[in-house]
N, C-alpha and C positions, 0 to 999 in steps of 0.2 A: 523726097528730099533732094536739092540740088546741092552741086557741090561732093558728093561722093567720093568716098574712097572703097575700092572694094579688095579686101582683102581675101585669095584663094586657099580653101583649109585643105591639109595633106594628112588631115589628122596628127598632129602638133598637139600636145598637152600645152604647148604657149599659147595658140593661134588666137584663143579670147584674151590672150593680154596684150598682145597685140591690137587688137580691136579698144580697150579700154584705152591705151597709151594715145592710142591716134585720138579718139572722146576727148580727153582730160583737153587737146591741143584743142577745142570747141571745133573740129571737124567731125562730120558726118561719115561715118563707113557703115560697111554691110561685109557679112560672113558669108562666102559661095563655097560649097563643096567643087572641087578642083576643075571637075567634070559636067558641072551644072553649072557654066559663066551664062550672066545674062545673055539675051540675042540681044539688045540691045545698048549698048556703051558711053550713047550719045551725054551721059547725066554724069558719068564716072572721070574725076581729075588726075586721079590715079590709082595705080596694080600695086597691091603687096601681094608678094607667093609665101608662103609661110611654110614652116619646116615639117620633117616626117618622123616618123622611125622607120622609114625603109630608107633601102639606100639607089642611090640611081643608076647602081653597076647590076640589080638584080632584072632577073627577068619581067618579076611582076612591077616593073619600076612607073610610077605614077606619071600617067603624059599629061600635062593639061593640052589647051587647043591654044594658043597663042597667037592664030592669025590674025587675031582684031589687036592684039594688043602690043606687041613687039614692035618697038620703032615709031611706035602710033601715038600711043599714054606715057608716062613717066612709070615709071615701072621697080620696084624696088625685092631685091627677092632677097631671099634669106633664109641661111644652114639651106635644106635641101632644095628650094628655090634657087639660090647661087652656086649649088653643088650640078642643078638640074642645068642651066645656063650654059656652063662651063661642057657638062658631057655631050652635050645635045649641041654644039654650036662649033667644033672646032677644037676643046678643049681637053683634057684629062683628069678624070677622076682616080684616085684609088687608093684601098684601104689604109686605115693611117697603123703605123706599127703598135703604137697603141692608141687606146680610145680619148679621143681628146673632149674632156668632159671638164665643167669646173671653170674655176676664176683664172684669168688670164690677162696682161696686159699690153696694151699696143708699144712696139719697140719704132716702129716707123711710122710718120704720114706725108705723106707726098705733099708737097705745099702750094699751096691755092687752091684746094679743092674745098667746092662749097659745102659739101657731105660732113666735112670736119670742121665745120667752121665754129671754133669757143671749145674745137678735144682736143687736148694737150697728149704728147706723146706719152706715155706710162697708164695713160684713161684705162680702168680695169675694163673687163669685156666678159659674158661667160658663154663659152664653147657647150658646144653637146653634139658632140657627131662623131662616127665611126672611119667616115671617108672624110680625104680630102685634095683640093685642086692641087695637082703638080701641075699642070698647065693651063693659061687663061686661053680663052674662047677666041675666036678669030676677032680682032678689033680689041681684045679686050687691056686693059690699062690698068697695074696693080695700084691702089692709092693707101694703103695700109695691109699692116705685117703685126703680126708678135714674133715671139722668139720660137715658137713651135711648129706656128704656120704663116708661113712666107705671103702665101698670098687669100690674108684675112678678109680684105675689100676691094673691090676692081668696079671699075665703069667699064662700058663698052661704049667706043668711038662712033659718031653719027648719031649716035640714040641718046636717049635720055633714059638709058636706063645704069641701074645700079646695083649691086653683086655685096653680101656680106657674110661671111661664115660665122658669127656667133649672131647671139638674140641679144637685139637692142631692147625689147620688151622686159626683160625681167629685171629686178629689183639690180641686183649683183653687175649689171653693165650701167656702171656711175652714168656715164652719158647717153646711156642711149636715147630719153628723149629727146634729148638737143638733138641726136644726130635723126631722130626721126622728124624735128620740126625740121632741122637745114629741108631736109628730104621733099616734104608735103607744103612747107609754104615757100622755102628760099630757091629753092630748084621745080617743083611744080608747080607752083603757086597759087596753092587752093586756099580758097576764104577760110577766116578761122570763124563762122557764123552760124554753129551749130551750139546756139546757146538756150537757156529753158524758157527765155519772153518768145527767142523765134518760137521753139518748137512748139510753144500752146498757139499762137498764132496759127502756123501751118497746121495743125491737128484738128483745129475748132475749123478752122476752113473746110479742110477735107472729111470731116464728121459730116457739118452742113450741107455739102456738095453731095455725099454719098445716101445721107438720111432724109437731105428735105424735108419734109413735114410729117413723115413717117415714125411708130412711136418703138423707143426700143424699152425692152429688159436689162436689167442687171443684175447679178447677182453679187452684192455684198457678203464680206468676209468680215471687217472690223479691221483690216490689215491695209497694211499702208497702199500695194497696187490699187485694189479695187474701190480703196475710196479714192486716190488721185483719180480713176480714172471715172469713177463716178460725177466727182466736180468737171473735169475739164468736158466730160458728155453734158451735163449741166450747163455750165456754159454755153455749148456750142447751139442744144436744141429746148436748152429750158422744161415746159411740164411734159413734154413729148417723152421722160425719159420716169420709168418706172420701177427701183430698186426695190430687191429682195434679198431678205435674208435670212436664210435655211439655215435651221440647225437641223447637223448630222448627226447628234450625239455624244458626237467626239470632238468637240470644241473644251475649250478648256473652262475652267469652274466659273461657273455663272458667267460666262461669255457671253450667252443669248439675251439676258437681261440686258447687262450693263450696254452689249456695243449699238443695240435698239435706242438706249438713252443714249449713251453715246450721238447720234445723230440726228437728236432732237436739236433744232435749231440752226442746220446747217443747210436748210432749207433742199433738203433732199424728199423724194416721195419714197421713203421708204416703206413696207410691208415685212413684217418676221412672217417665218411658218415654220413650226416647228416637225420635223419629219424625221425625228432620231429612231421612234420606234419602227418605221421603216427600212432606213438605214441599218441598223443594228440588227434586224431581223435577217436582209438580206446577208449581212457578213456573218452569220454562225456558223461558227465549225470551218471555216476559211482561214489558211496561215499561209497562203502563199504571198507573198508583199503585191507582187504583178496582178493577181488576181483580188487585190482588197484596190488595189487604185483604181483599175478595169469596175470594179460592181462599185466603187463609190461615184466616179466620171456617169457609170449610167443611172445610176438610179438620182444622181444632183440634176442633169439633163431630163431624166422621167417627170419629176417633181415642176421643175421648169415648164417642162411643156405643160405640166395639168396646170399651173399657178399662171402661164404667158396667154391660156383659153380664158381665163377668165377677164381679161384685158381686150377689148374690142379693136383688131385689126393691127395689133402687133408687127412688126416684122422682120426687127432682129435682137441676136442677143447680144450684148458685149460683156468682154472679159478681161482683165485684168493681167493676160497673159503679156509677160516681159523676154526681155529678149533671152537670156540663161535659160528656159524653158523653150523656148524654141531651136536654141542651137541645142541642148539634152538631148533635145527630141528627134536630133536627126542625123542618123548615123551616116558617115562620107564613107563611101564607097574603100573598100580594105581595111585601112590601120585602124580603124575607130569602130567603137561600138555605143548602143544607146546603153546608156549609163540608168536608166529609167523612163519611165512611161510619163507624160502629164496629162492628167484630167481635163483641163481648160486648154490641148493644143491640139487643133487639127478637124474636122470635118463635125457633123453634128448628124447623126441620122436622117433617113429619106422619110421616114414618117414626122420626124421634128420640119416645120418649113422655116425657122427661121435662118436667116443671114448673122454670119459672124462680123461683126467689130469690135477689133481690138486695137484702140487705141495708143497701148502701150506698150507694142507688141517691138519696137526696136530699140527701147532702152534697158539699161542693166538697173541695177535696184538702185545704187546712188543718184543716177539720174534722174529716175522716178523722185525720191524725194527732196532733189532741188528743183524738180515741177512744183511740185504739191508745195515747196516753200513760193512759190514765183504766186503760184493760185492763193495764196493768203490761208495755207490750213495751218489748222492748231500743229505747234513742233511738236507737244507731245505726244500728238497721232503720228507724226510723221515719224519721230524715233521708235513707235516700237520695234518691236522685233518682228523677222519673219516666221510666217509658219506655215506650215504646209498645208496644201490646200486640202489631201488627204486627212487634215487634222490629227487627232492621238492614237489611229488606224495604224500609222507606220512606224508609230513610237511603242505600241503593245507588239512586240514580239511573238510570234503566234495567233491563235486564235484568239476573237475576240470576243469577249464577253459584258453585260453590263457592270457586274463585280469588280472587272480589271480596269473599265475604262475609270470608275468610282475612287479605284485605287489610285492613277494613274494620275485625275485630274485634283486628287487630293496634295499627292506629292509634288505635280507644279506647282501648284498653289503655294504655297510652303516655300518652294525654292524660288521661282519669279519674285512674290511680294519680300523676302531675304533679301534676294539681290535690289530691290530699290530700298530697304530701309537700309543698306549699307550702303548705296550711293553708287553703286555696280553697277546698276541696270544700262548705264548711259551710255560705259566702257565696253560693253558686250553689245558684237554683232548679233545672234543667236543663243539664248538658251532655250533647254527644256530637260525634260524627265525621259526614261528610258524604262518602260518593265520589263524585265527581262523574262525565259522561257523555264527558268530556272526556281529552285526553292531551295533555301540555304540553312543550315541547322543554327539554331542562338538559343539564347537563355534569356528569359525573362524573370523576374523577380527568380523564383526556385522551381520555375517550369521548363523544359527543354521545350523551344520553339521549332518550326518547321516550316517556311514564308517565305515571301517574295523577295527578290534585287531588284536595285533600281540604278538605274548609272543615271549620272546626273552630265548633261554637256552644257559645254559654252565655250563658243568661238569668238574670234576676233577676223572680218573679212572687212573686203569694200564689197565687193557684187557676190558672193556668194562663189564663184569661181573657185577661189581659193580660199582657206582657212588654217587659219592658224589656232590650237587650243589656248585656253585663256588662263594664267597662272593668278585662279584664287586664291585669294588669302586661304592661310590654312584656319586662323581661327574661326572666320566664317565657313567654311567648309564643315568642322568641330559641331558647328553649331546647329547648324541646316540639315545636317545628318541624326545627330541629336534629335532635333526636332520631328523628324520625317517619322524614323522609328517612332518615338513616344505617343505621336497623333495621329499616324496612320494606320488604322490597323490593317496586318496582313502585311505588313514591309519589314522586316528584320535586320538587315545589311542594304547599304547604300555605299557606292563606288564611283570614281570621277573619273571620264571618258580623256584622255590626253594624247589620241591621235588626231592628227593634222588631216587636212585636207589638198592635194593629193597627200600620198594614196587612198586615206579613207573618204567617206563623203562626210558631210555633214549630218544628217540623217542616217539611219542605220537600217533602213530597211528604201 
């Protein structure tokens, strides 16, 4: 991708909304752990540093390498970026008496400055830091204040770079896209040409350039990734391209059937193969979450390699892997840790020969699906919901069994088809079903019960990042629970899941 912005991650719970803010503006960025900057810069318009939970007065204080970049790119740092600026240049940092966390709004801005250009003085703003600048860096030039902290935003003289202590990224700072477009198109002036006619363009090119006439593998899920990324390989290499779709057991109720029809006529080569008793065999007596995604990633890749021999001269697979699955998957060196494993990210065994393409490996899920709209697919593939590629493995709490997956894909069933005859389905990022590890006493007619829980979830996201719980009506709730008990058997009590994402995830395992 030309036109770049590269954003440096210090482990920042923001650093991906950041990345999505800059997206929305149709510029292209990429996520770099602090300490892992390209050697290369020549393609990048411009540096965001993004903020931490350390602080830059600590020993272990996060250095990036900024020779290439200082003075060089347009450069925009932010909370510990412009804390780091400040210490490291001249400047002074230090504790603030108390923690300046929260909504906050600008009392000053220095006039003419392009940074501000369309913020009005009072623009709310929101803080999250423990330090702050008592003095600006050698050259540096205060251009906004609130009432708590004096020197909220600074340039520094000769450079084009630029200094802010709260997050323009999150909802709660009214402006801060504007003050991120002044930033990346009014003062750097990077194209705004990272839109979804380019990106299938560039992608189907560089499929072509990379495949030639070489045949690949896919593996079909029924889910919005890996069909967009099914058509846009479709596109690029036509019958060269050979989709599969495994069932692991743990898909949900008559999935295998339907999403087989499902792509009947979308002139894909698809293949089912059903391999649940496989799958199933290996996960018995297994309840660790790490260890059910670890044995289902190999035995999806075992299956693959036996189903990719049977294809004469193969030579790679592609996957559906998105960009939220690749930043998960990688932990930045101190404040951060891997949140979870993915199945579909990262290397393939030395006995597997194929080569990985993924396609869709730097867009977040909304992206993906105003691909898949730009490629002519049906909207209502393109709305469903996501699901984990681990399937109802991470939603069976515990060990797993065929009993419980029975249970499990009973009670979605139930709750999913609710939510569309109530007109739900469309309003919701994410639902599903939950079994829990638990048995709950109840009464049935005049028998004392002893059964399963089931927590029922459903979010409201744009990428999966963040989440918010979904305020169902309570009468369909009434009803959905109603119904789960009365036609499930083996479910007694049903519960609705109402943490958020942070701190919870989405998933529960």
């Amino acid at each position: 991708m030309q036109h770049n912005v590269l954003i440096l991650d210090f482990g920042s719970q923001y650093t991906q909304l950041i990345a999505r803010r800059v997206r929305e503006l149709n510029i292209f960025c990429e996520i770099f752990p602090f300490d892992k900057i390209p050697d290369d810069l020549s393609s990048y318009k411009a540096v965001i540093l993004g903020g931490s939970p350390f602080s830059v007065r600590a020993e272990d204080a996060l250095h990036p390498d900024l020779t290439q970049i200082r003075g060089k790119l347009p450069l925009l740092a932010v909370c510990y970026g412009a804390q780091y600026l400040a210490h490291f240049s001249g400047g002074e940092v230090a504790a603030s008496n108390t923690r300046e966390y929260g909504r906050a709004n600008l009392t000053y801005i220095k006039d003419n400055e392009t940074f501000f250009e369309g913020v009005n003085t009072n623009s709310q703003v929101w803080m999250s830091h423990s330090d702050s600048i008592k003095e600006l860096p050698t050259s540096g030039v205060r251009i906004a204040s609130t009432q708590d902290v004096q020197n909220a935003a600074y340039r520094i003289e000769g450079e084009t770079t630029y200094a802010i202590q709260f997050h323009p990224e999150v909802y709660h700072s009214t402006d801060g896209k504007q003050m991120l477009e002044n930033f990346l198109v009014k003062i750097a002036e990077v194209p705004q040409n990272f839109t979804p006619n380019a990106f299938v363009e560039e992608i189907v090119a560089e499929m072509q350039e990379k495949i030639k006439g070489d045949k690949v593998v896919l593996g079909l899920s029924g889910g919005v990734d890996s069909t967009v990324a099914a058509v846009l390989l479709n596109k690029a290499i036509g019958k060269n391209l050979y989709c599969i779709f495994v069932n692991n057991g743990l898909l949900r109720k008559n999935e295998f059937a339907s999403v087989l029809e499902q792509y009947k006529g979308m002139g894909l080569n698809v293949k089912g193969v059903d391999a649940s008793d496989r799958f199933l065999s290996e996960l018995a007596g297994v309840s660790d979450p790490e260890t059910k995604r670890k044995i289902i990633g190999r035995v999806f890749i075992e299956v693959f390699d036996d189903e990719s021999h049977l294809i004469e001269d193969v030579k790679f697979l592609a996957q559906g892997t998105i960009y939220p699955d690749v930043i998960e998957s990688v932990s930045v060196k101190g404040p951060s840790a891997t949140i979870k494993s993915h199945h579909n990210v990262g290397g393939l065994p030395d006995y597997m020969k194929l080569q990985i393409v993924e396609p869709l490996r730097m867009l977040f899920k909304d992206e993906v699906r105003r691909v898949g709209a730009s490629l002519g697919i049906n909207p209502e593939l393109l709305g469903r919901h996501p699901f984990p590629g681990p399937g109802l493995s991470i939603r069976i709490l515990g060990d797993i069994t065929p009993e419980k997956v029975q249970i499990l894909q009973d009670v979605d069933a139930v709750f999913i088809n609710g939510l569309k005859e109530y007109g739900l389905y469309d309003k919701v990022w994410q639902a599903g079903a939950i079994l829990l590890p638990v048995n709950s006493v109840g009464v049935m007619g005049d028998e004392r019960t002893y059964e399963k829980v089931v927590a029922l979830r459903a979010v409201e996201s744009t990428d999966g990042m963040t989440a918010d719980w979904v305020h169902l009506p309570y009468d369909f709730l009434m009803k959905i629970s109603n119904e789960i008990i009365n036609k499930v058997k083996g479910v007694n009590r049903v519960v609705y899941d109402i943490s958020s994402k942070p701190p919870a995830t989405i998933e529960w395992e």
